[in-house]
C-alpha positions in Angstrom: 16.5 -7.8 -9.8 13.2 -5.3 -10.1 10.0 -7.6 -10.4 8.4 -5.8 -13.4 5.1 -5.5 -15.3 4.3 -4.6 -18.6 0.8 -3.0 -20.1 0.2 -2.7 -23.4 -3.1 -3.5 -25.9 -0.7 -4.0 -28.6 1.1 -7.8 -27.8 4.2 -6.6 -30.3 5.2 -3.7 -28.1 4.8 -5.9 -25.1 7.2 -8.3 -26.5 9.5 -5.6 -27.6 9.4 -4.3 -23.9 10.1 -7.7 -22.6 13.2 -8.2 -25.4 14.7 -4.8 -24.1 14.3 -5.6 -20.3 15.6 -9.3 -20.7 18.4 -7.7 -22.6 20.1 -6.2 -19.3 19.7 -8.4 -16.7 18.3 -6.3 -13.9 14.7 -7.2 -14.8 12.1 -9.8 -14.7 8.9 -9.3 -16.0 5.8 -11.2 -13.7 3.2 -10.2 -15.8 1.5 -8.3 -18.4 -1.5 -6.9 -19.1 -4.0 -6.0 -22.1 -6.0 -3.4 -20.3 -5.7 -0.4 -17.6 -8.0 -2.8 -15.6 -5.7 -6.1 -15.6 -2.9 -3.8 -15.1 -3.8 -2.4 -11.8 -4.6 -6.1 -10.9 -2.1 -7.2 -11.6 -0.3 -4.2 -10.2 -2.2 -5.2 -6.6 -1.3 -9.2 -6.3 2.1 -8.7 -7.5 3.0 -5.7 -6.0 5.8 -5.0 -8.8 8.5 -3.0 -8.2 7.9 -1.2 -11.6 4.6 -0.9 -13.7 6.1 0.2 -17.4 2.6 0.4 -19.1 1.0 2.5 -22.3 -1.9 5.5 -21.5 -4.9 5.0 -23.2 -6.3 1.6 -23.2 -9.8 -0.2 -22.8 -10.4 -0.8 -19.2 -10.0 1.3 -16.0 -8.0 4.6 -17.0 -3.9 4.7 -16.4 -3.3 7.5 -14.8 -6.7 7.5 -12.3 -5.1 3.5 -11.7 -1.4 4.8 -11.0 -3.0 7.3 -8.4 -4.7 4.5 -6.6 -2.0 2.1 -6.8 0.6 5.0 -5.4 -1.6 6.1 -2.5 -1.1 2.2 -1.4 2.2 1.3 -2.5 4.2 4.7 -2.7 7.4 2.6 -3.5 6.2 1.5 -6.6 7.5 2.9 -9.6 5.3 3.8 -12.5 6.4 4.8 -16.1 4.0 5.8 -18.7 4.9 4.9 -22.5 2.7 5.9 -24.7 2.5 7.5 -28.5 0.5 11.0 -27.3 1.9 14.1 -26.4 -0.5 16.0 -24.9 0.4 18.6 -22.2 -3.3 17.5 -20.2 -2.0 14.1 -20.2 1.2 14.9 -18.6 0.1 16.9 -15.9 -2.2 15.0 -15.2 0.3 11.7 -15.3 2.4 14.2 -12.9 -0.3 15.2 -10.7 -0.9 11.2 -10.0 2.3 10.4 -8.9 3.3 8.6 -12.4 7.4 8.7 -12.3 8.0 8.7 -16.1 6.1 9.6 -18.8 7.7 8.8 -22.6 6.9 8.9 -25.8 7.0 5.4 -27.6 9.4 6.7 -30.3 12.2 7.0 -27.7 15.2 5.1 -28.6 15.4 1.9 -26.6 18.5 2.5 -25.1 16.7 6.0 -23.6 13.8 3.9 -22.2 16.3 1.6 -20.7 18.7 4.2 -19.3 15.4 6.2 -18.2 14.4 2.7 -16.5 16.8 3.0 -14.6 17.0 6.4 -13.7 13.7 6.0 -12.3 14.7 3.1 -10.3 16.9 4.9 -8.6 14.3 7.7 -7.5 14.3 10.1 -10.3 11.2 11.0 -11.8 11.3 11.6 -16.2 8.7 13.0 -17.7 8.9 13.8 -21.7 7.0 15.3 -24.3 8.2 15.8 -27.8 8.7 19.3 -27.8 11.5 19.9 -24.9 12.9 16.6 -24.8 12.9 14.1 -21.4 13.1 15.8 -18.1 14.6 14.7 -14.9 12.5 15.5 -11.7 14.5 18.9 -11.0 13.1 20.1 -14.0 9.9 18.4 -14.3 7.9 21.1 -12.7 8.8 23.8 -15.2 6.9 21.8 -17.9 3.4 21.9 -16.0 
């Protein structure tokens, strides 16, 4: 079971997340958070084995948190959901270590299967215009 937390400013997609997750048995969500700050606090006393959180909210900024939080706890998984497509944003997700990057339209049974892909040790990164891609093909996008 993969000790997870969620990060969204919105508390519907946060419960949606934590409906999906619940709905397949290999997760359990510890916490969640409201803010890139609490996230990466959270991120630090829990020590999750997956932080499934949303780019730009109030607080400390996502992606300068995910590169902190990999630089002390490389194992830790980090997937960015998040409604913008900007190519800055993920490179810059990339060049932080982030493992999955997604666009909040995504079907749920493509963040779940994309979950779990990630788990496993490959890195997704998507943007609307090619589609999701696995780590192979990640650096032709950047």
């Amino acid at each position: 079971m993969y000790k997870v937390i969620i990060a969204d400013d919105s508390s519907i997609v946060r419960a949606g997340l934590r409906m999906l997750l619940g709905s397949c048995g290999d997760y359990t969500v510890m916490g969640e958070a409201t803010n890139g700050s609490e996230a990466i606090e959270h991120a630090i006393s829990i020590v999750p084995d997956l932080l499934l959180t949303d780019l730009k909210m109030p607080g400390i900024p996502i992606i300068e948190g995910a590169k902190a939080l990999k630089s002390i706890y490389p194992q830790m998984k980090i997937i960015i959901l998040t409604a913008f497509d900007e190519s800055e944003d993920i490179y810059r997700a990339f060049q932080a270590g982030v493992d999955g990057y997604l666009m909040k339209d995504t079907s749920p049974e493509v963040i779940l299967s994309t979950i779990d892909e990630v788990m496993k040790g490959i890195s997704y990164f998507q943007c609307k215009e090619f589609g999701t891609y696995p780590a192979s093909k990640r650096s032709s996008l950047i």
